[in-house]
C-alpha positions as a printed Julia matrix, in Angstrom:
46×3 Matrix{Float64}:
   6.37  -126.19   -1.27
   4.01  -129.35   -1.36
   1.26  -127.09   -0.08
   1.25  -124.48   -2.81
   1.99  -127.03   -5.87
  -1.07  -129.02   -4.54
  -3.14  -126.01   -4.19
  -2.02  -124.75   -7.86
  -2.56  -127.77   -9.15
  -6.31  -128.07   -7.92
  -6.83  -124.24   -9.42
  -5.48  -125.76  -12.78
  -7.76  -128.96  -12.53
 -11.0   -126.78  -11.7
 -10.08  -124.06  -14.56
  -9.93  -127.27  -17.2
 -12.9   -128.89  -15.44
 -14.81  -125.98  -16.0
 -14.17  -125.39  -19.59
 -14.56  -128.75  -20.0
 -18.42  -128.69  -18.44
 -19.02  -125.75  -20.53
 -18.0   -127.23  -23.88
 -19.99  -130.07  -22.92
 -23.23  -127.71  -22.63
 -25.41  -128.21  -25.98
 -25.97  -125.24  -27.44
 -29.5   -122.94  -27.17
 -31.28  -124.42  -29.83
 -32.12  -121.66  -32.8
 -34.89  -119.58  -32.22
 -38.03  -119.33  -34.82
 -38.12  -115.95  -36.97
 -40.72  -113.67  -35.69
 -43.66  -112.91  -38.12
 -46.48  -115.21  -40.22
 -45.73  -117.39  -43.11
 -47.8   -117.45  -46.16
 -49.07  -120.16  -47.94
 -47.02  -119.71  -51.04
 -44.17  -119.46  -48.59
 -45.4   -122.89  -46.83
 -45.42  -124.84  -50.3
 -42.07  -123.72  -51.3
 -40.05  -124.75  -48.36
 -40.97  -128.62  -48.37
C-alpha cells in the first residue's frame, strides 16, 4: 500500500511540477507585421 501511494504521489508531484514549469515559460514575444511602413504611417504612430 506504501508502495503505490508513494508512487501516485510522485505522478501527482511531476504532473503539478510540470504545469508549474510551463506557466513559468514567458511567452513568444509578438511577432512584427509583414510588409513596409510609409512615412505618413511612421509620423503618425509616435
Amino acid at each position: 500500500m506504501a508502495l503505490l501511494f508513494s508512487r501516485n504521489t510522485r505522478n501527482q508531484l511531476k504532473q503539478v511540477f510540470d504545469a508549474l514549469r510551463e506557466l513559468m515559460t514567458p511567452p513568444d514575444p509578438p511577432k512584427r507585421p509583414i510588409g513596409f511602413v510609409t512615412q505618413g504611417e511612421k509620423k503618425n504612430t509616435g
